[in-house]
Rosetta silent file (secondary structure, phi, psi, omega in degrees, C-alpha in Angstrom):
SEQUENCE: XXXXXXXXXXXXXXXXXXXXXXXXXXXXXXXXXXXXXXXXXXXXXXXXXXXXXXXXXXXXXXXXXXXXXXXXXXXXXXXXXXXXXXXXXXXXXXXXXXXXXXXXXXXXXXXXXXXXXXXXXXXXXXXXXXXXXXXXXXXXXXXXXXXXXXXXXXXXXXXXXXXXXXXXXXXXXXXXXXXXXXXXXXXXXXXXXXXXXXXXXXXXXXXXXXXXXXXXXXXXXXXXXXXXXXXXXXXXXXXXXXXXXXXXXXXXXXXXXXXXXXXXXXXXXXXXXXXXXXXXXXXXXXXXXXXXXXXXXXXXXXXXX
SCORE:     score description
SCORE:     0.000 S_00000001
   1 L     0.000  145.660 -164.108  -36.303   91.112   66.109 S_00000001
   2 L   -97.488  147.164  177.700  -33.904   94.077   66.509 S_00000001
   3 L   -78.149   18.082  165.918  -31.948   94.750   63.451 S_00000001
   4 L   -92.865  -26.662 -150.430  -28.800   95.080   65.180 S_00000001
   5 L   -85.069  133.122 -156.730  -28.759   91.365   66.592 S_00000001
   6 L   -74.634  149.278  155.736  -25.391   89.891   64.102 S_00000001
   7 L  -111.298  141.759 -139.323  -26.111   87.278   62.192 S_00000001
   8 L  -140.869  123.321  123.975  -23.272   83.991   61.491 S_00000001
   9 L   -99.589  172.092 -156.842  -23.646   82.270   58.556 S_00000001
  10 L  -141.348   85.001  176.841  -21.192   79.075   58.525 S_00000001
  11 L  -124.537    2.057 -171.023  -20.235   78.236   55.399 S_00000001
  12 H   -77.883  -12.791  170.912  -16.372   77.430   54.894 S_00000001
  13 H   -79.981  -13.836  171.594  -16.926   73.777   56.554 S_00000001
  14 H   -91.233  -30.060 -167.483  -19.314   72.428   54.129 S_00000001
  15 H   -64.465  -50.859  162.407  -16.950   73.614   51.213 S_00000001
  16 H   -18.874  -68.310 -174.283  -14.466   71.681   53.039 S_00000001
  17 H   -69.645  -20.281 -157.672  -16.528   68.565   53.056 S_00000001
  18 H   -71.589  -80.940 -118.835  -18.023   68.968   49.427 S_00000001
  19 H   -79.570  -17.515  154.863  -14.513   69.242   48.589 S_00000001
  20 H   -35.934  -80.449  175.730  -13.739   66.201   50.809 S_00000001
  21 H   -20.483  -70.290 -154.533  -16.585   64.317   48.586 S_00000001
  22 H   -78.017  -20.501 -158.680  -15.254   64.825   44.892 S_00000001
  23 H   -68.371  -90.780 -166.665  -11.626   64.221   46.465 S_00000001
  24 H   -66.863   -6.392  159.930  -12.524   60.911   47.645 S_00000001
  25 H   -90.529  -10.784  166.696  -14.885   59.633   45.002 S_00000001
  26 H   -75.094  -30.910  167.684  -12.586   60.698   42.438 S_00000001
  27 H   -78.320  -35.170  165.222   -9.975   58.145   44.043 S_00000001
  28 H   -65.065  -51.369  176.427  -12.380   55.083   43.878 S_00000001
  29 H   -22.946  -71.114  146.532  -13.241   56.034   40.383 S_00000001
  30 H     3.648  -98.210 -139.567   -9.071   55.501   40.352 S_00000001
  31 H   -76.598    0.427  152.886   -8.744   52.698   41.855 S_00000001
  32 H   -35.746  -79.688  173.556  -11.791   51.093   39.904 S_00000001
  33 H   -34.291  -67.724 -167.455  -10.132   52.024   37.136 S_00000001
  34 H   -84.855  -34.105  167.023   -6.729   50.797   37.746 S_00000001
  35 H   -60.936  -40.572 -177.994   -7.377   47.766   39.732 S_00000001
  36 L    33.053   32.388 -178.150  -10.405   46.307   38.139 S_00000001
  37 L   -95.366  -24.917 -155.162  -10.918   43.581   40.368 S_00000001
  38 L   -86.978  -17.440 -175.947  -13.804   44.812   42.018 S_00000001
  39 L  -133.861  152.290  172.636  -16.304   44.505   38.752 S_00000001
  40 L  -153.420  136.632 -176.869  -15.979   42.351   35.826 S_00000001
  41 L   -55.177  138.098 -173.403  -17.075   41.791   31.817 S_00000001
  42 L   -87.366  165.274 -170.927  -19.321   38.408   31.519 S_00000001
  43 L  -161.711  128.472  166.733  -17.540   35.750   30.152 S_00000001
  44 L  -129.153  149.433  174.962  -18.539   31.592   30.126 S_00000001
  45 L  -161.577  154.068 -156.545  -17.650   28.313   29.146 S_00000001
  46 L  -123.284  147.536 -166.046  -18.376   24.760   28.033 S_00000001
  47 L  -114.950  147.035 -170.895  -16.168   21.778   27.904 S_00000001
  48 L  -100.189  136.705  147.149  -15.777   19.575   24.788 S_00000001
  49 L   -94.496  160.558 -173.630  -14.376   15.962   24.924 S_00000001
  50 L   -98.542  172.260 -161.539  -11.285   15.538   22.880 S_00000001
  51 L  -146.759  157.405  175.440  -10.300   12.733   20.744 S_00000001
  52 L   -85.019  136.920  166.604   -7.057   10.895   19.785 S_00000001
  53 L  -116.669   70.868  150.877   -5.378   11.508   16.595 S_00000001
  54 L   -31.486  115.079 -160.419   -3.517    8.607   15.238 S_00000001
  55 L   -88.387  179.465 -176.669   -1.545    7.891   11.896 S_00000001
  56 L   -83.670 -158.266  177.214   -1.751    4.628    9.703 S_00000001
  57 E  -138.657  123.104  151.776    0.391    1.891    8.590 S_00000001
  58 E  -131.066  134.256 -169.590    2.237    1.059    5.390 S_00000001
  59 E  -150.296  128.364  174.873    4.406   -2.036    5.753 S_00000001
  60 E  -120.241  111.118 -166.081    5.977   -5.095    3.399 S_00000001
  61 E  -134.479  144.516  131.153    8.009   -7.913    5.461 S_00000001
  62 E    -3.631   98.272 -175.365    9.112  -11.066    3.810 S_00000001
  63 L   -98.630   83.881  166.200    7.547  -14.403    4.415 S_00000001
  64 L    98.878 -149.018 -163.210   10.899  -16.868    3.795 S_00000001
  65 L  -134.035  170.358  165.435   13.098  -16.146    0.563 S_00000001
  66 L   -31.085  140.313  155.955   12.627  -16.563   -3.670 S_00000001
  67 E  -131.801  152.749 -146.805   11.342  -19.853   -4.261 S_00000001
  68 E  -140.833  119.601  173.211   11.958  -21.815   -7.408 S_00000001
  69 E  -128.599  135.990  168.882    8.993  -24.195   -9.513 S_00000001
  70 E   -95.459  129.798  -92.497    9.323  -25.901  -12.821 S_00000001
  71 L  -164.166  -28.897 -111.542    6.115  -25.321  -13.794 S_00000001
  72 L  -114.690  110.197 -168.396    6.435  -26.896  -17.581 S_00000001
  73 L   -82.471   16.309  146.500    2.875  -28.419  -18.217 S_00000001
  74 L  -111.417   29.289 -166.672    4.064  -31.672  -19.360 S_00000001
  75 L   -89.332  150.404  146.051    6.265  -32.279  -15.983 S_00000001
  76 L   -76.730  -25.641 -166.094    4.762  -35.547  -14.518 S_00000001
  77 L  -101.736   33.142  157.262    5.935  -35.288  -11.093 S_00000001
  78 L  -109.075   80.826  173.394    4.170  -31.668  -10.202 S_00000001
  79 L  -103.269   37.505  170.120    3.027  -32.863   -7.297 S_00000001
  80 E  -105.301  161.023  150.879    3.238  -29.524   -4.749 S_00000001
  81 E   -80.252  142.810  170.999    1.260  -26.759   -4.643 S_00000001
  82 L  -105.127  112.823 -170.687    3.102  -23.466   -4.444 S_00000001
  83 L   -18.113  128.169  158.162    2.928  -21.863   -1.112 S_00000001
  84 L   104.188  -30.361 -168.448    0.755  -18.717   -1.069 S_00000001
  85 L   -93.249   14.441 -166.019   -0.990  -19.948   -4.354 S_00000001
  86 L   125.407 -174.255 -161.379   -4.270  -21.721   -2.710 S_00000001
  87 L  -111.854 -158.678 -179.868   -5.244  -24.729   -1.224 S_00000001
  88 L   110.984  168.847  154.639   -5.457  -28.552   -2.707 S_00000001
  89 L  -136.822  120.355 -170.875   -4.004  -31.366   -3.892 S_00000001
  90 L   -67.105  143.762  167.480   -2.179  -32.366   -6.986 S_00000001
  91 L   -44.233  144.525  178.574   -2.382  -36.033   -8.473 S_00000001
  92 L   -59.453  131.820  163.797    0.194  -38.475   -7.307 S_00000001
  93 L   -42.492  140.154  162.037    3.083  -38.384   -9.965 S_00000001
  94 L   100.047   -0.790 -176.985    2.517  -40.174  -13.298 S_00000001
  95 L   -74.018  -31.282  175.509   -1.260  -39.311  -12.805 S_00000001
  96 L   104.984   17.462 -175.933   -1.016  -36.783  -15.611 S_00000001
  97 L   -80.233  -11.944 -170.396   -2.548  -33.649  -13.931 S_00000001
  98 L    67.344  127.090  168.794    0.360  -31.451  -15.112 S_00000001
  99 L   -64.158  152.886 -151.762    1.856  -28.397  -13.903 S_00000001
 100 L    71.422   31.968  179.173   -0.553  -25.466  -13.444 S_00000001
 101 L  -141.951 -173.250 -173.127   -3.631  -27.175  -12.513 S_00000001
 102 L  -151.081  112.263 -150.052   -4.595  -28.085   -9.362 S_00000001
 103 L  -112.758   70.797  179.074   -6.150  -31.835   -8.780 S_00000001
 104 L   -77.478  144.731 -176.265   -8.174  -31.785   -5.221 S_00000001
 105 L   -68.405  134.710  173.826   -9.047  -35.234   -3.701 S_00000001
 106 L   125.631  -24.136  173.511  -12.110  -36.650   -3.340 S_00000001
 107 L   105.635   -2.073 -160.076  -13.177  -35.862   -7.358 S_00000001
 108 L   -77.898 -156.993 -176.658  -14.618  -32.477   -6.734 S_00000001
 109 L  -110.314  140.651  150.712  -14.274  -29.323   -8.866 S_00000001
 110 L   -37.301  -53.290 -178.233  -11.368  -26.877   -8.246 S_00000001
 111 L  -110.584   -1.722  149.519  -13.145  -24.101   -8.504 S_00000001
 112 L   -65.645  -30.279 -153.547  -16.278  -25.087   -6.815 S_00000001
 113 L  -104.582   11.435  161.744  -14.684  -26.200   -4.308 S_00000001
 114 L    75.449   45.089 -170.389  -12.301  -22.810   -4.201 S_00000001
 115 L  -123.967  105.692  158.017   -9.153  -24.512   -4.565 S_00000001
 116 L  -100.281    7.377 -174.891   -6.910  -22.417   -6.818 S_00000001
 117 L   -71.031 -176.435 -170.416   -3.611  -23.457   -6.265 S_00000001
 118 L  -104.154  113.539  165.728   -0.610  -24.195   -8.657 S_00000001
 119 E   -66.678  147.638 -170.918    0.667  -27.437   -9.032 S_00000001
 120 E  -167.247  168.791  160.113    4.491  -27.279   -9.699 S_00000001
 121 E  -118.411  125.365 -165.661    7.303  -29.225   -9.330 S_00000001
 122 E   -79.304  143.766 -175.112    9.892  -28.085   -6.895 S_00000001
 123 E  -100.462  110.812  155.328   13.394  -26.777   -8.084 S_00000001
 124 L   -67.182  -21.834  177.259   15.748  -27.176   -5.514 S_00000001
 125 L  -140.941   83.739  176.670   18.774  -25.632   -6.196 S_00000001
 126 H   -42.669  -61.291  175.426   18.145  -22.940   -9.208 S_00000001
 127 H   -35.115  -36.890  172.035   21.686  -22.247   -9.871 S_00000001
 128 H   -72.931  -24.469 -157.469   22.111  -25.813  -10.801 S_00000001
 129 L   -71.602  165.950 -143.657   18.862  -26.176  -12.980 S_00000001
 130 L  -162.310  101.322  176.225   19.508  -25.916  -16.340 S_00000001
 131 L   -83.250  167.256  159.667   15.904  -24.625  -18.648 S_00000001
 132 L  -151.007  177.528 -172.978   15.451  -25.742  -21.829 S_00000001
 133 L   -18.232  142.236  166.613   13.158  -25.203  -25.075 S_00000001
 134 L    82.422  -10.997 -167.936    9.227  -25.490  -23.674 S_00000001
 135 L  -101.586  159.493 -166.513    9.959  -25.196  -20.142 S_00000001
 136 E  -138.568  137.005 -174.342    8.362  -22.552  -17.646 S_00000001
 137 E  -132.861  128.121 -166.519    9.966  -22.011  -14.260 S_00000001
 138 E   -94.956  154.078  155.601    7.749  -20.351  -11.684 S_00000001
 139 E  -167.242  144.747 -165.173    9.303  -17.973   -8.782 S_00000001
 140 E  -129.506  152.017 -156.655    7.173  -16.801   -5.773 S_00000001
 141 E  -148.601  120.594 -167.412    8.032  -14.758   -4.094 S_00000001
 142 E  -137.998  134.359  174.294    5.092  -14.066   -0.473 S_00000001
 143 E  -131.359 -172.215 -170.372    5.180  -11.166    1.952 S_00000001
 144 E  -118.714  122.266 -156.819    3.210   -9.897    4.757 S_00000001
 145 E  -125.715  152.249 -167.644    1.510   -6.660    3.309 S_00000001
 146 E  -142.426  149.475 -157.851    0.043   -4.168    6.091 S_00000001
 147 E  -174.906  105.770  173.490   -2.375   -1.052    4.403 S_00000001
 148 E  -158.730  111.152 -140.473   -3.680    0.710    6.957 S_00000001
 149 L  -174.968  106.286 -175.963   -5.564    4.204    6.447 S_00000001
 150 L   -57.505  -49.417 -176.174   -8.807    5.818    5.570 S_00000001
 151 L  -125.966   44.447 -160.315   -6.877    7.029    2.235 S_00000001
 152 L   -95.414   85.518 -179.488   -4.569    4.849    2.422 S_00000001
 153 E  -109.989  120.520  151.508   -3.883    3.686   -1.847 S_00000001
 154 E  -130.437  138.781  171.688   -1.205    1.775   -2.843 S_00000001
 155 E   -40.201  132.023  148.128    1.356    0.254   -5.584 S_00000001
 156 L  -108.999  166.439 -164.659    2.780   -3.074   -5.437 S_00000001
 157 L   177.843  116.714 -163.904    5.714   -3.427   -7.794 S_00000001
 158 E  -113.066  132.353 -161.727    8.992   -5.684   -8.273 S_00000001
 159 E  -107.656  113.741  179.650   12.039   -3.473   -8.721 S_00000001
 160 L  -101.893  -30.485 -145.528   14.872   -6.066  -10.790 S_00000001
 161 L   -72.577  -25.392  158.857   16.785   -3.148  -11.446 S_00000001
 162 L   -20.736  -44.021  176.208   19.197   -4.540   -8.298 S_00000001
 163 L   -50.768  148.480 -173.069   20.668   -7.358  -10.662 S_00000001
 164 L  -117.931  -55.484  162.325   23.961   -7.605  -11.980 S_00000001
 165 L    25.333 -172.143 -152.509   24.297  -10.831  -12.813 S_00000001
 166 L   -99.759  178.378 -177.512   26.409  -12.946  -15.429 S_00000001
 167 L   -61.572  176.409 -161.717   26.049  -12.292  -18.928 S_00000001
 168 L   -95.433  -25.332 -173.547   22.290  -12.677  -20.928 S_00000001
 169 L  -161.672  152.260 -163.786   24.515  -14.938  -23.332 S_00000001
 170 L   -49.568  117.213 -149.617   27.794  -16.446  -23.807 S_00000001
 171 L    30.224   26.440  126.285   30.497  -13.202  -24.358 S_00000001
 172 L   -34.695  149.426  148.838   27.349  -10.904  -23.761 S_00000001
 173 L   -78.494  139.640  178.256   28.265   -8.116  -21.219 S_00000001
 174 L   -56.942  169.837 -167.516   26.170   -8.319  -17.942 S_00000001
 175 L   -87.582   94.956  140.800   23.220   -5.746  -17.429 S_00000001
 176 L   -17.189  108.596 -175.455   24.468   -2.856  -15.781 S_00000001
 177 L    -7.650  115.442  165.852   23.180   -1.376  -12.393 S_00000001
 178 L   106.094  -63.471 -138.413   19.955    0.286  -12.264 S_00000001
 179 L   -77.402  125.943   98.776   19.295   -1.957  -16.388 S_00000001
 180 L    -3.069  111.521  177.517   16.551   -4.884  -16.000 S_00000001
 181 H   -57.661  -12.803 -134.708   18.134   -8.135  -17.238 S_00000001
 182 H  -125.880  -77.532 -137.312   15.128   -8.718  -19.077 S_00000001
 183 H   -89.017  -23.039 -173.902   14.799   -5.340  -21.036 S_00000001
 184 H   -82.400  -22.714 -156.178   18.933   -4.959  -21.340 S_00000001
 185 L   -68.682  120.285  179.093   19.123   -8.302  -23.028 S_00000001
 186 L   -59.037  -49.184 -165.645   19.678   -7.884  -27.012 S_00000001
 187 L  -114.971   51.732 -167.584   17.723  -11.410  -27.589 S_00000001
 188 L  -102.933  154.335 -163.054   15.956  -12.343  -25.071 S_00000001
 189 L  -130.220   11.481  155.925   13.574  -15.139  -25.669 S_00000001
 190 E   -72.103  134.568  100.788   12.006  -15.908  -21.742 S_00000001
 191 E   -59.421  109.215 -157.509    8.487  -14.376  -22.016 S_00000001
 192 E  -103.650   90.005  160.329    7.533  -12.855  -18.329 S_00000001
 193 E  -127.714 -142.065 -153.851    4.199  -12.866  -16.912 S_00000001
 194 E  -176.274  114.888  166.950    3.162  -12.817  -13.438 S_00000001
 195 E  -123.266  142.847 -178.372   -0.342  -13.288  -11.330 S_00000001
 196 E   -93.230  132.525 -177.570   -0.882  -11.934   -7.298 S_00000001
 197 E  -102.990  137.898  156.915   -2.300  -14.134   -5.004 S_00000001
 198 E   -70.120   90.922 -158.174   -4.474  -12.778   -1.961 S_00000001
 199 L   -10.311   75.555  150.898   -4.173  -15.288    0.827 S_00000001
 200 L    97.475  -24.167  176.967   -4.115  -17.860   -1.611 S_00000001
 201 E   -88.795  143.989 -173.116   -6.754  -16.200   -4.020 S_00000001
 202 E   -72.156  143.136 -177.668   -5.640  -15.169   -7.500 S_00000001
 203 L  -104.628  -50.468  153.655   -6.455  -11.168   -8.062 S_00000001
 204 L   -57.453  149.431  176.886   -6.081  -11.362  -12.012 S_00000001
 205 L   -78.340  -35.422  175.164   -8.494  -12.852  -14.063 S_00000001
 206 L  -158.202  148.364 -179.059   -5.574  -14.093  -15.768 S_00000001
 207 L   -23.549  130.173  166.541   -1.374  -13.667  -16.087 S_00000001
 208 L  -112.197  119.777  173.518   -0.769  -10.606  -17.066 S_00000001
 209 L   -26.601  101.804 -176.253    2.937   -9.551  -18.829 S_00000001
 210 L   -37.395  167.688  178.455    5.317   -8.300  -16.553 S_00000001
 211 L   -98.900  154.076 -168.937    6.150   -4.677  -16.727 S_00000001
 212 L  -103.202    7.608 -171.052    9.559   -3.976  -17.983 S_00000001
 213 L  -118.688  146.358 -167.719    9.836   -0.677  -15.732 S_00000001
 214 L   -95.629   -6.092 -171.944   10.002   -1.290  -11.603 S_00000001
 215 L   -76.355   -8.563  176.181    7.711    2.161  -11.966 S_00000001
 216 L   -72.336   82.693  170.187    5.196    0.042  -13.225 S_00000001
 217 L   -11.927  113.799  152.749    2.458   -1.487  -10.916 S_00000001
 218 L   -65.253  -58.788 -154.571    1.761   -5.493  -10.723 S_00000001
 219 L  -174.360  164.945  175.141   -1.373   -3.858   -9.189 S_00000001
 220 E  -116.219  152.165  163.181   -3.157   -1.428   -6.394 S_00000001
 221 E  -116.505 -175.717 -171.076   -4.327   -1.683   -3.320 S_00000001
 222 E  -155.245  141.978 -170.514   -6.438   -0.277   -1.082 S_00000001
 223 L   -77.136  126.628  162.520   -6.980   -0.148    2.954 S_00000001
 224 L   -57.762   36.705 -175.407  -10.235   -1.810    3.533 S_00000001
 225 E  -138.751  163.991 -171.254  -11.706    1.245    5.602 S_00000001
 226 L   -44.922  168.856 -170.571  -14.284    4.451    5.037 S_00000001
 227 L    67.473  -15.190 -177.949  -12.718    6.658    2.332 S_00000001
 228 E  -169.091   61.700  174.395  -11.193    4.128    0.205 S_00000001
 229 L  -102.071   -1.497 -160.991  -13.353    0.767    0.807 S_00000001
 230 L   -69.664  -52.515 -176.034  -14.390    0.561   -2.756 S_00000001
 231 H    64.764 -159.001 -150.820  -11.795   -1.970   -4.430 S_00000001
 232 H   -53.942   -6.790  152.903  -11.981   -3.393   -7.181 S_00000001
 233 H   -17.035  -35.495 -163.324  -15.173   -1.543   -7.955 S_00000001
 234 H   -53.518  -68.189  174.963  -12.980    0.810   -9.245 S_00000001
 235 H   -63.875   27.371  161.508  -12.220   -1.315  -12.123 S_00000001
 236 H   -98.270    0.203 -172.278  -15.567   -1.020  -13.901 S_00000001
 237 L  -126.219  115.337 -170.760  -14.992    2.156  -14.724 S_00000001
 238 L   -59.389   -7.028 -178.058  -12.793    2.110  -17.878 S_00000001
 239 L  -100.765   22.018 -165.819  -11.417    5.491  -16.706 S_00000001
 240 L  -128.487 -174.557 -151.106   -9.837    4.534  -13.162 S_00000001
 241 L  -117.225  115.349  165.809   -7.177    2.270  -12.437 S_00000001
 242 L   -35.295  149.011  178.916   -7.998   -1.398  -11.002 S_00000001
 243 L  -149.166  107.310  169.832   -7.796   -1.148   -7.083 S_00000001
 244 E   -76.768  107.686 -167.540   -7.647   -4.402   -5.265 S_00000001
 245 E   -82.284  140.506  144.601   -9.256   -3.805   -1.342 S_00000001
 246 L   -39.988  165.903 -159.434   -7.473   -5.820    1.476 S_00000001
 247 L   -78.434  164.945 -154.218   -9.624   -8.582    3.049 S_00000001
 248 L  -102.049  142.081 -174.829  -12.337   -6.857    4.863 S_00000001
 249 L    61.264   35.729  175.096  -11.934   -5.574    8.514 S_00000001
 250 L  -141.612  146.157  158.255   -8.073   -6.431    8.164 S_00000001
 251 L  -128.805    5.162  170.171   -5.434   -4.586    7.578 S_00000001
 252 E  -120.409  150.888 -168.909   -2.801   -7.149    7.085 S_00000001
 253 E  -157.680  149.528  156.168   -2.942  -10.083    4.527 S_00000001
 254 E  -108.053  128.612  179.559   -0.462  -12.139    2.937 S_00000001
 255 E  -106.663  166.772  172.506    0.515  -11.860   -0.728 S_00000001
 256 E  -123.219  153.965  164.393    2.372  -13.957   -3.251 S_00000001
 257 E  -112.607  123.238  174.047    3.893  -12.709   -6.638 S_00000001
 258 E  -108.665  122.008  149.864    4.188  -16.068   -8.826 S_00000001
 259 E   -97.806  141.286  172.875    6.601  -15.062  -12.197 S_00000001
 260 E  -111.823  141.264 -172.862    6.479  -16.956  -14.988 S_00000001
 261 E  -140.244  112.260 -175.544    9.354  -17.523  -17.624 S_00000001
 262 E  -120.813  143.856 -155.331    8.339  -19.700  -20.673 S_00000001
 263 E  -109.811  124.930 -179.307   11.688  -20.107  -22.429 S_00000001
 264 L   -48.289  123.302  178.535   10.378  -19.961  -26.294 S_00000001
 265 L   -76.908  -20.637  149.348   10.627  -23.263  -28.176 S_00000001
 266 L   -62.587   -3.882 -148.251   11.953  -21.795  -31.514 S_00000001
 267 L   -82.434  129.016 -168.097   14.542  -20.414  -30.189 S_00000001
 268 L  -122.158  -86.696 -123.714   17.381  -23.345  -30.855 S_00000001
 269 L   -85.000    7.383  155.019   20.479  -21.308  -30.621 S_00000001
 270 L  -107.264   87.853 -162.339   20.181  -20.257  -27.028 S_00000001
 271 L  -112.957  169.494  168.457   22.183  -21.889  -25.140 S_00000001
 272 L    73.789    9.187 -163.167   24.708  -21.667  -22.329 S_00000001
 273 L   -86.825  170.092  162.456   22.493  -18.084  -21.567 S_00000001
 274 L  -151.696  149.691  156.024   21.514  -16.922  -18.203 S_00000001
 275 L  -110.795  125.829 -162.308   18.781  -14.591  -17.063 S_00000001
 276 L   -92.621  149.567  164.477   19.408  -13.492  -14.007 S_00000001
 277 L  -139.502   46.536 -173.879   16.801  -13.494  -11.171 S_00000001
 278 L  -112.310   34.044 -162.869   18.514  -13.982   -7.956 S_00000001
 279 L  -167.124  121.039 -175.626   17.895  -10.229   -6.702 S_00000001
 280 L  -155.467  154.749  147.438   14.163   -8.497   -6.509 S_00000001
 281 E  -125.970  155.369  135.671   12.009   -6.254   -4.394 S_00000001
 282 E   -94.913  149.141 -161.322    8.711   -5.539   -3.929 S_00000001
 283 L  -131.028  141.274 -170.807    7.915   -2.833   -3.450 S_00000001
 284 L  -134.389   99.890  158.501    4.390   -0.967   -1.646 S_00000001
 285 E  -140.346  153.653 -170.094    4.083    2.701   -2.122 S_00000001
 286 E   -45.875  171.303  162.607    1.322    5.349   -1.280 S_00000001
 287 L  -154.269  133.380  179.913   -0.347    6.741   -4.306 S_00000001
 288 L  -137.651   50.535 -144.928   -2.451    9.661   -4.435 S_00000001
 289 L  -125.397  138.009  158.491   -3.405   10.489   -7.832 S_00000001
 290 L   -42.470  139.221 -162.771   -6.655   11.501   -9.100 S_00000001
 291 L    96.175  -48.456 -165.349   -8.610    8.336  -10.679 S_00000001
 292 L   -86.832  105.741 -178.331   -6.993    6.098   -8.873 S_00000001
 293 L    86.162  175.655  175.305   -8.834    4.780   -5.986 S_00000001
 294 L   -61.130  -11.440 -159.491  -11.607    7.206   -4.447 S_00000001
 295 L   -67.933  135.604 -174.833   -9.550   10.115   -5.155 S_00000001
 296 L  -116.632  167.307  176.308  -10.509   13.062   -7.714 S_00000001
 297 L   -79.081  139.587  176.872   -7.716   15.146   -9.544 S_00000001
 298 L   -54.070 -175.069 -176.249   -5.836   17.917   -7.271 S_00000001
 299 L  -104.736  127.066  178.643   -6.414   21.370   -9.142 S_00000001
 300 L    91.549   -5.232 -175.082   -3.373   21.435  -12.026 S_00000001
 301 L  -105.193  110.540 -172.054   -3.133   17.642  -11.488 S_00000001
 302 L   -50.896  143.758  153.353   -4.123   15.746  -14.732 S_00000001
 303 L   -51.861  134.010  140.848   -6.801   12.313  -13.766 S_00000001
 304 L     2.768  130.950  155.630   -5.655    8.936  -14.419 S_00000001
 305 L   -91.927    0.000    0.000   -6.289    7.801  -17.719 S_00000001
């Protein structure tokens, strides 16, 4: 080959394309970048079912108004029962069963045969009725009680302080708003105790003294569901509070409060007096206190005694 013949290299068109190349993969790189649509981070998911969340019940409604029994266990004629207090039937007047027993027909036993109610004789008009030495006058008083709550604990309680009422004794001053008649009273000679009926079953073993405070509990209850199904279990354990369960698988029941007022038989010189009772609540509130019920003490919150 003669060394004169020229030789062409050709090299400014490939720089061209190389420079094409990083040009244009440097813009997908871009739009990669900025777009991100074209690739994506894994990501999955599983579906749950859901569930309803639903609150409780606390509720106290009225079955009729105060009712009024003379109750005085030498009446002959207490031949009713008192609504609310069980089932049965008292002896025909003059039979001699006496108020506060219960006489069912047929001869059987009372409490075999689950009959607790209260024989009484009905008071028709209180305001006219007139007590004297020996006599015991009942008033019931039945509501419709609704407890409804896995940790659902509550008070019952009759609040008096509502009364006003005429004086405790003849030129006495009346009880001021917000006072108990019973506790404001200088003399008073009525001795107040009280037992709660269940539909119709008694929950005390026996009358227990009213409380002279409405902050005081006739008694607790409890919703008849997990978390607080125990009841009266409760009260075996000298350090917890009795807790009375609603009837099981219910959450509404009816209760009665029967008061009793035995007007003392020394007492001679009280006459012309009045105690007033024509104005009460009951009352049903929550509770949530360690002891009480399934419930342990909060942290800084003392137990029950």
């Amino acid at each position: 080959m003669n060394s004169t013949t020229p030789i062409v290299v050709v090299t400014e068109e490939r720089r061209r394309r190389r420079g094409l190349t990083w040009v244009a993969a440097g813009a997908a790189v871009a739009l990669l970048a900025a777009g991100g649509s074209t690739y994506a981070l894994w990501k999955d998911g599983e579906e749950f079912a859901g569930g309803k969340i639903t609150t409780g019940n606390l509720d106290i409604a009225k079955v009729g108004d105060t009712t009024f029994w003379d109750m005085s266990a030498d009446r002959a004629d207490a031949t009713d029962v008192i609504p609310g207090t069980g089932a049965g039937t008292c002896a025909a007047a003059g039979a001699g069963s006496g108020a506060g027993s219960v006489a069912p027909s047929g001869g059987e036993d009372p409490v075999a045969a689950g009959k607790s109610g209260v024989c009484a004789h009905a008071i028709a008009n209180a305001t006219t009725w007139r007590m004297v030495p020996e006599d015991v006058v009942g008033i019931a008083m039945t509501a419709d009680v609704t407890l409804e709550g896995d940790n659902l604990v509550a008070t019952l309680s009759l609040d008096r302080s509502a009364v006003t009422g005429t004086p405790t004794e003849p030129g006495e001053a009346p009880p001021q708003t917000g006072e108990d008649p019973v506790t404001a009273s200088t003399d008073p000679e009525f001795t107040y105790t009280y037992q709660v009926y269940r539909a119709g079953e008694p929950l005390l073993d026996n009358p227990a003294p009213l409380p002279e405070s409405a902050s005081a509990p006739l008694l607790t209850l409890s919703a008849t569901v997990d978390g607080q199904n125990h009841g009266k279990d409760d009260a075996d354990t000298a350090a917890k509070t009795p807790v009375y369960p609603m009837p099981s698988n219910k959450t509404a029941e009816k209760f009665t409060v029967l008061v009793m007022a035995a007007f003392d038989a020394n007492e001679q010189d009280r006459v012309g007096a009045v105690d007033g009772f024509e104005k009460a609540t009951l009352v049903l509130e929550q509770v949530r206190t360690g002891g009480v019920g399934q419930f342990v003490a909060k942290p800084g919150q003392p137990a029950q005694p």
